[in-house]
Gaussian input, Z-matrix of N, CA and C with variables (Angstrom, degrees):
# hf/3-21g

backbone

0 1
 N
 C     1     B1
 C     2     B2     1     A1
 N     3     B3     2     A2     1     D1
 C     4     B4     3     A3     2     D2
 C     5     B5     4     A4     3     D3
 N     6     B6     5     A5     4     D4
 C     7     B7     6     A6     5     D5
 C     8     B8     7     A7     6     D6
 N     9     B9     8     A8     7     D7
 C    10    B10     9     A9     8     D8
 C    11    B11    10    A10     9     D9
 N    12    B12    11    A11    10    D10
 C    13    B13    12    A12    11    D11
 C    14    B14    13    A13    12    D12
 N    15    B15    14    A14    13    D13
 C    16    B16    15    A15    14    D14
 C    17    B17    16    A16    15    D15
 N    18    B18    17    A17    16    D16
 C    19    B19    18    A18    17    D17
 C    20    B20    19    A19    18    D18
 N    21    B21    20    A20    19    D19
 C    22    B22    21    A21    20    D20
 C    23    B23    22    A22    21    D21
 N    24    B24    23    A23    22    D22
 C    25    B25    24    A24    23    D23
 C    26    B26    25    A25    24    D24
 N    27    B27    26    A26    25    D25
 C    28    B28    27    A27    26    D26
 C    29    B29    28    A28    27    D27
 N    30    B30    29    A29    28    D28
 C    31    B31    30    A30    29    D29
 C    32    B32    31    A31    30    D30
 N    33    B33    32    A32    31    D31
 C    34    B34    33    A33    32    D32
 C    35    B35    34    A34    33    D33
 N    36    B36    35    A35    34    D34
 C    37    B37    36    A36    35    D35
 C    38    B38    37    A37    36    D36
 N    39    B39    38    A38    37    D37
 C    40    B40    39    A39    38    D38
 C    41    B41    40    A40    39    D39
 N    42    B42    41    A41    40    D40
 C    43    B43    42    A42    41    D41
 C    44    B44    43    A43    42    D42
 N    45    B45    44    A44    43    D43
 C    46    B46    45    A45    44    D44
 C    47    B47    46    A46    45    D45
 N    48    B48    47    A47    46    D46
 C    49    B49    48    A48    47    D47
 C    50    B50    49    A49    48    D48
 N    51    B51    50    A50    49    D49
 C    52    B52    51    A51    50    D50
 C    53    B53    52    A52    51    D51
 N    54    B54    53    A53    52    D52
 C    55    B55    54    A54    53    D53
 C    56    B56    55    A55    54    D54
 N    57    B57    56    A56    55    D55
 C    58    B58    57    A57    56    D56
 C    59    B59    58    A58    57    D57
 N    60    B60    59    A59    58    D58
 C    61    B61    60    A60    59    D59
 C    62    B62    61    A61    60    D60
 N    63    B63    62    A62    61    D61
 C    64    B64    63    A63    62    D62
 C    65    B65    64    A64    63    D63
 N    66    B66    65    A65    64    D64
 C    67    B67    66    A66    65    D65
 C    68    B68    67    A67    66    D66
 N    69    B69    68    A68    67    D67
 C    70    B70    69    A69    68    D68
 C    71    B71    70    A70    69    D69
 N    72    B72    71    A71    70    D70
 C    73    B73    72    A72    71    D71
 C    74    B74    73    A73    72    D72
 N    75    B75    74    A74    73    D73
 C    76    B76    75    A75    74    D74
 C    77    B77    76    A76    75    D75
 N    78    B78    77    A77    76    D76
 C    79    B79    78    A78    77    D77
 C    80    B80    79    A79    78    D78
 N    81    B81    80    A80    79    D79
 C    82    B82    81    A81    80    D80
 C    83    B83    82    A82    81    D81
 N    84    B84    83    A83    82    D82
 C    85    B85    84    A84    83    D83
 C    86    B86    85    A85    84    D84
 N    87    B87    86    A86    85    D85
 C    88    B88    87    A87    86    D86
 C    89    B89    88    A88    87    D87
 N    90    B90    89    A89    88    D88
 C    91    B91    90    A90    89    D89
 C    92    B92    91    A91    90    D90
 N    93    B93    92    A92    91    D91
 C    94    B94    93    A93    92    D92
 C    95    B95    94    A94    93    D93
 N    96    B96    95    A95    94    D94
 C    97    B97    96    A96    95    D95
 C    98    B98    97    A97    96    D96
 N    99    B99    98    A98    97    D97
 C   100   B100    99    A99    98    D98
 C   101   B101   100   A100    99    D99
 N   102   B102   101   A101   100   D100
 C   103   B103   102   A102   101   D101
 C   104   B104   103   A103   102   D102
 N   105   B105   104   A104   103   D103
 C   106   B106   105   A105   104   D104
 C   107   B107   106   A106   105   D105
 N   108   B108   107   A107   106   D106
 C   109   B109   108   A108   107   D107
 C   110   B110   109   A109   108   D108
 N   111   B111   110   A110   109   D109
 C   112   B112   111   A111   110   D110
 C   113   B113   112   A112   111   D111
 N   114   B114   113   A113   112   D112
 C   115   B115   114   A114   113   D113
 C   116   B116   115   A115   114   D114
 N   117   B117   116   A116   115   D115
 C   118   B118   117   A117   116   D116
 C   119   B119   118   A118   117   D117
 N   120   B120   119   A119   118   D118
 C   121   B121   120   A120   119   D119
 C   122   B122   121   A121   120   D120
 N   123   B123   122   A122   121   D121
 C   124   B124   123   A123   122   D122
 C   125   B125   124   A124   123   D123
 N   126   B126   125   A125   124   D124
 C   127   B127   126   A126   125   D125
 C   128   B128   127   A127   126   D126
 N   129   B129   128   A128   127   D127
 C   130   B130   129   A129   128   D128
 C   131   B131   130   A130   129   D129
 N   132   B132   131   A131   130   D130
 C   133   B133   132   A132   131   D131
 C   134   B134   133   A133   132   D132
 N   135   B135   134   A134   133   D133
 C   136   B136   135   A135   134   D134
 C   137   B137   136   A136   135   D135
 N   138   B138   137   A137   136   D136
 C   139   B139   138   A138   137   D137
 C   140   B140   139   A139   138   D138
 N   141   B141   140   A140   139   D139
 C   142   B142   141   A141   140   D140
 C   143   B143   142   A142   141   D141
 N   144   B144   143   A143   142   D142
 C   145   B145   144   A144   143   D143
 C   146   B146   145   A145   144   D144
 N   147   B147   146   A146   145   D145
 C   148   B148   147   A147   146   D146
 C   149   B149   148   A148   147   D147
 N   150   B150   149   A149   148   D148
 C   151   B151   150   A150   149   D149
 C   152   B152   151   A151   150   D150
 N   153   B153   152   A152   151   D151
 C   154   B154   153   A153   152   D152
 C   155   B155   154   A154   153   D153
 N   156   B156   155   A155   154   D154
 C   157   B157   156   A156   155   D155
 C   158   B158   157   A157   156   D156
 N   159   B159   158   A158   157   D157
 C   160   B160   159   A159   158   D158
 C   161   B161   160   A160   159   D159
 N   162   B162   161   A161   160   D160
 C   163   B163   162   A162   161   D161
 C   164   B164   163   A163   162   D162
 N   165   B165   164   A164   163   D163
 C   166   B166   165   A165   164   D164
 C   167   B167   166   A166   165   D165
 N   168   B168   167   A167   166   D166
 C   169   B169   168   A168   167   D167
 C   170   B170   169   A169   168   D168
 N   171   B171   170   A170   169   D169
 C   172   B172   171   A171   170   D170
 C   173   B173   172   A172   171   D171
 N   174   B174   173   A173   172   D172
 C   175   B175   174   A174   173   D173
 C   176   B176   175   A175   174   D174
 N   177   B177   176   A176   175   D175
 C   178   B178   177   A177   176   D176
 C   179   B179   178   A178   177   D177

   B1=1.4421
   B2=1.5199
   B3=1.4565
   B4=1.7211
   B5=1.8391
   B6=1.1336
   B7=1.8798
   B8=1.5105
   B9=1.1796
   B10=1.5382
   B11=1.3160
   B12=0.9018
   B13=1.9243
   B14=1.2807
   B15=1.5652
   B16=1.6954
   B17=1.7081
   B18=1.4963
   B19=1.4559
   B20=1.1775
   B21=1.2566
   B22=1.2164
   B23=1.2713
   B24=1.3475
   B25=1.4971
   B26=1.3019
   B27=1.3784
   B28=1.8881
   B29=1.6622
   B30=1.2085
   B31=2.3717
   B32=1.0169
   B33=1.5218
   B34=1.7256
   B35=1.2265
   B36=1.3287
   B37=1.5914
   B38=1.6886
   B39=1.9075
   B40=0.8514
   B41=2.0403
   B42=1.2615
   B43=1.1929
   B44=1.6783
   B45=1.1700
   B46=1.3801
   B47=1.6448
   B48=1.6505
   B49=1.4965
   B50=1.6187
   B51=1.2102
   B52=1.8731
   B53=1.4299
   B54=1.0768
   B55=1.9038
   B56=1.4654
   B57=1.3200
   B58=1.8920
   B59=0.9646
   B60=1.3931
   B61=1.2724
   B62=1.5817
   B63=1.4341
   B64=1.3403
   B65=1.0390
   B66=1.5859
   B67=1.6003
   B68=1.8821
   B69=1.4229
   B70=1.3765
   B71=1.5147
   B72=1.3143
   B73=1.7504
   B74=1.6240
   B75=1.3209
   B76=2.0185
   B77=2.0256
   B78=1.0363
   B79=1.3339
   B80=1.5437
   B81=1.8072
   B82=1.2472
   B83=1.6971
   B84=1.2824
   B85=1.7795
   B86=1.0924
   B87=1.8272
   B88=1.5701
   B89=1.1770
   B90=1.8479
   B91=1.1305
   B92=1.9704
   B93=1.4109
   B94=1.2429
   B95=1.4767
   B96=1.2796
   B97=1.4506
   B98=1.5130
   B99=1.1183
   B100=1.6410
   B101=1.7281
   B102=1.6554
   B103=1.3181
   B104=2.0199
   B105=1.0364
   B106=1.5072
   B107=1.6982
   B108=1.4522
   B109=1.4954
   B110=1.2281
   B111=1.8527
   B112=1.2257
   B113=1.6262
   B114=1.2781
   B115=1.3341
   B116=1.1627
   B117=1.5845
   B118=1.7198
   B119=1.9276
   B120=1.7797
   B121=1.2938
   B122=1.4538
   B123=1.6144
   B124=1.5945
   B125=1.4756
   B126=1.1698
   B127=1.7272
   B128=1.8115
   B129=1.4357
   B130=1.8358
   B131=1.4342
   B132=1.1022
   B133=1.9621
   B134=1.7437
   B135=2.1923
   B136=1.3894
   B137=1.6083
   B138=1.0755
   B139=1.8272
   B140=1.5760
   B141=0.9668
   B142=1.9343
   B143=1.1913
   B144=1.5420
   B145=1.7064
   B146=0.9808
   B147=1.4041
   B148=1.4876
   B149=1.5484
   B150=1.7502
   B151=1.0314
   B152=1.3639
   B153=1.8645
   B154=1.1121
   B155=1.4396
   B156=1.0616
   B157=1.8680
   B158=1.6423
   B159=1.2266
   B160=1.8620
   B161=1.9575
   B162=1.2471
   B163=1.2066
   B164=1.7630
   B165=1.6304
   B166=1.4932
   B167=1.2508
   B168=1.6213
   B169=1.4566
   B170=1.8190
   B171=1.0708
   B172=1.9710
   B173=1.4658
   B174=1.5972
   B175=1.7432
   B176=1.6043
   B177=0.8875
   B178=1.9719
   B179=1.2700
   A1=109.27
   A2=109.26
   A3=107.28
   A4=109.79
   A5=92.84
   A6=104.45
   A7=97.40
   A8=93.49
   A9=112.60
   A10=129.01
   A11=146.15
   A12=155.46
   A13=102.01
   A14=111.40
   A15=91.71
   A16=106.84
   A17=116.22
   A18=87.89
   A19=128.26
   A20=147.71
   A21=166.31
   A22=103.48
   A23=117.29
   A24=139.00
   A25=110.38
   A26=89.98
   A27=83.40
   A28=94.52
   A29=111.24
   A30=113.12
   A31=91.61
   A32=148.53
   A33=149.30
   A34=104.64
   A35=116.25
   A36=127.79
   A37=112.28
   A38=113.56
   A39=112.40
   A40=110.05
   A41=133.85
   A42=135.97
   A43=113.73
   A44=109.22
   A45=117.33
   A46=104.42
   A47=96.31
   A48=96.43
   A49=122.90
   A50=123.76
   A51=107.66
   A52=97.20
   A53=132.59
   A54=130.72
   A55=95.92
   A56=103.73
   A57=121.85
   A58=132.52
   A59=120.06
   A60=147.49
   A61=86.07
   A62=142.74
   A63=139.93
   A64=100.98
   A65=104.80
   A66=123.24
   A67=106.04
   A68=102.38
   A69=116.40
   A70=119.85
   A71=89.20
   A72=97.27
   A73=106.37
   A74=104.78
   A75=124.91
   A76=84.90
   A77=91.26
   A78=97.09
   A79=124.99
   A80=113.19
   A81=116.21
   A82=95.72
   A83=105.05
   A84=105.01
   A85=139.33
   A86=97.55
   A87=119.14
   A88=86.93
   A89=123.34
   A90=141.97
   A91=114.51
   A92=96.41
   A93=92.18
   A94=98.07
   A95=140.75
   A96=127.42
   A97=111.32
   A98=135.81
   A99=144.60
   A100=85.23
   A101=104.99
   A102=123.20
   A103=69.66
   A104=135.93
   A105=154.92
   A106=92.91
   A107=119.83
   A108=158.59
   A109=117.99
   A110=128.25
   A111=98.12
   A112=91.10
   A113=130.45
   A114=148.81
   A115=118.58
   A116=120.48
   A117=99.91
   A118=74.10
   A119=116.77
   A120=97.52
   A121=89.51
   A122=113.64
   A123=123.74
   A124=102.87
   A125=131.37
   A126=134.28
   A127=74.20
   A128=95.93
   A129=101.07
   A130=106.36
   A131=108.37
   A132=124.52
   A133=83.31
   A134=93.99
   A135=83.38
   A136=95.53
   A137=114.87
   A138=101.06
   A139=125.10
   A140=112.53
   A141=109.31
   A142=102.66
   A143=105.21
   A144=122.89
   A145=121.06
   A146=128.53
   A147=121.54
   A148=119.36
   A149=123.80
   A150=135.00
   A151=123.61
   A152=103.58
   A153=117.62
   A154=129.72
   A155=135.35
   A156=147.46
   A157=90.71
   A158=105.54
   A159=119.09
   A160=90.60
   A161=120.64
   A162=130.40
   A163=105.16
   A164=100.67
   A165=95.95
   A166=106.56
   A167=109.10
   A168=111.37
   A169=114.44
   A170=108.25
   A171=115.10
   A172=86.95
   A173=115.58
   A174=104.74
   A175=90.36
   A176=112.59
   A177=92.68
   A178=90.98
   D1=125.50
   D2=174.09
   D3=-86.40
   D4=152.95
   D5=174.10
   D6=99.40
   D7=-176.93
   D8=-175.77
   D9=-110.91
   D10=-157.83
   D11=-164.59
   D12=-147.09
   D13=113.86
   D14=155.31
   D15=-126.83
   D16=124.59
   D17=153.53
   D18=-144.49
   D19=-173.03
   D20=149.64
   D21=-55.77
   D22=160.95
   D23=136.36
   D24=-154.24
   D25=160.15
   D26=-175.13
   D27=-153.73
   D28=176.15
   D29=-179.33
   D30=-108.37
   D31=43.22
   D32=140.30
   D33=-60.51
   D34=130.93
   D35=170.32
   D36=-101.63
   D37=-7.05
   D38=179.68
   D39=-124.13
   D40=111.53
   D41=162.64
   D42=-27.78
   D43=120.60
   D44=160.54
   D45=-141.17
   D46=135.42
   D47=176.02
   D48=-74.83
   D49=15.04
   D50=161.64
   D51=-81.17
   D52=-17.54
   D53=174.62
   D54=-20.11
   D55=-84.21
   D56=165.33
   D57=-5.42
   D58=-45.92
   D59=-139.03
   D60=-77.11
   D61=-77.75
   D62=179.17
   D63=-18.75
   D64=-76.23
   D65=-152.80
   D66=-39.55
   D67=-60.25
   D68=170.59
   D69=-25.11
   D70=-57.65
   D71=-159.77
   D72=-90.63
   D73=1.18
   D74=174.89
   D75=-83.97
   D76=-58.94
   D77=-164.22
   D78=-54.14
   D79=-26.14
   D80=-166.93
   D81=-93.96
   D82=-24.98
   D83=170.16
   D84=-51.22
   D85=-48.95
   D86=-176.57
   D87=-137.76
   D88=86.28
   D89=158.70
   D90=-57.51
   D91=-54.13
   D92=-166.34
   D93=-73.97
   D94=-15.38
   D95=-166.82
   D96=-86.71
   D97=-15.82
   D98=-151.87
   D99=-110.93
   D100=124.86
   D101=-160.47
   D102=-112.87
   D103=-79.65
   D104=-105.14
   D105=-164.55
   D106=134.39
   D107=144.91
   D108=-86.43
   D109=111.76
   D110=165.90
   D111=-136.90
   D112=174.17
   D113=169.37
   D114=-128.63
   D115=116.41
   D116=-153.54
   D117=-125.99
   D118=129.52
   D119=158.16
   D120=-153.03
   D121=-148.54
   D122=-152.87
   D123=-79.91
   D124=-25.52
   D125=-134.41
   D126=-103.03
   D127=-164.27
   D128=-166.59
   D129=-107.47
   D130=160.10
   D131=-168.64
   D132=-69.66
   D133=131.55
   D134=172.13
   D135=-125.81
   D136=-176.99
   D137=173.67
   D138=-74.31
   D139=176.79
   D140=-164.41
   D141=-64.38
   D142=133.38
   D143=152.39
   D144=-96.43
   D145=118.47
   D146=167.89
   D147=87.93
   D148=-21.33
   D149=-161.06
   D150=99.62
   D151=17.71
   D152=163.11
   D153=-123.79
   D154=152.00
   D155=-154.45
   D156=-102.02
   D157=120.26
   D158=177.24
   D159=-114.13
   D160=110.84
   D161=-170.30
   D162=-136.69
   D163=130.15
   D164=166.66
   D165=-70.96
   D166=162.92
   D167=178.38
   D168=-77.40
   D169=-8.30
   D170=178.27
   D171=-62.16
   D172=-37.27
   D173=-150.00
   D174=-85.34
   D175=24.08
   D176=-175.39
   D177=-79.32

């Protein structure tokens, strides 16, 4: 697989979208390097935002 991984985690049990907000602005910098987005924290895996994976950490 080409590109890279970036993610977050954080001990939020509740999703809020500035989470992203890094990831985003990592992402618009070093466009070509960011293969995959993920946000791994307490609350439950929801489907992709933005082109990023919001995943509890049980689901890793």
């Amino acid at each position: 697989m080409d590109g890279n991984f970036i993610t977050r985690t954080l001990r939020e049990a509740t999703f809020h979208p500035d989470f992203a907000k890094g990831l985003n602005n990592f992402e618009k910098t070093f466009t070509d390097l960011i293969h995959k987005k993920t946000i791994i924290y307490s609350g439950q895996t929801l489907p992709y935002i933005n082109n990023t994976s919001i995943i509890n950490y049980r689901d890793c």
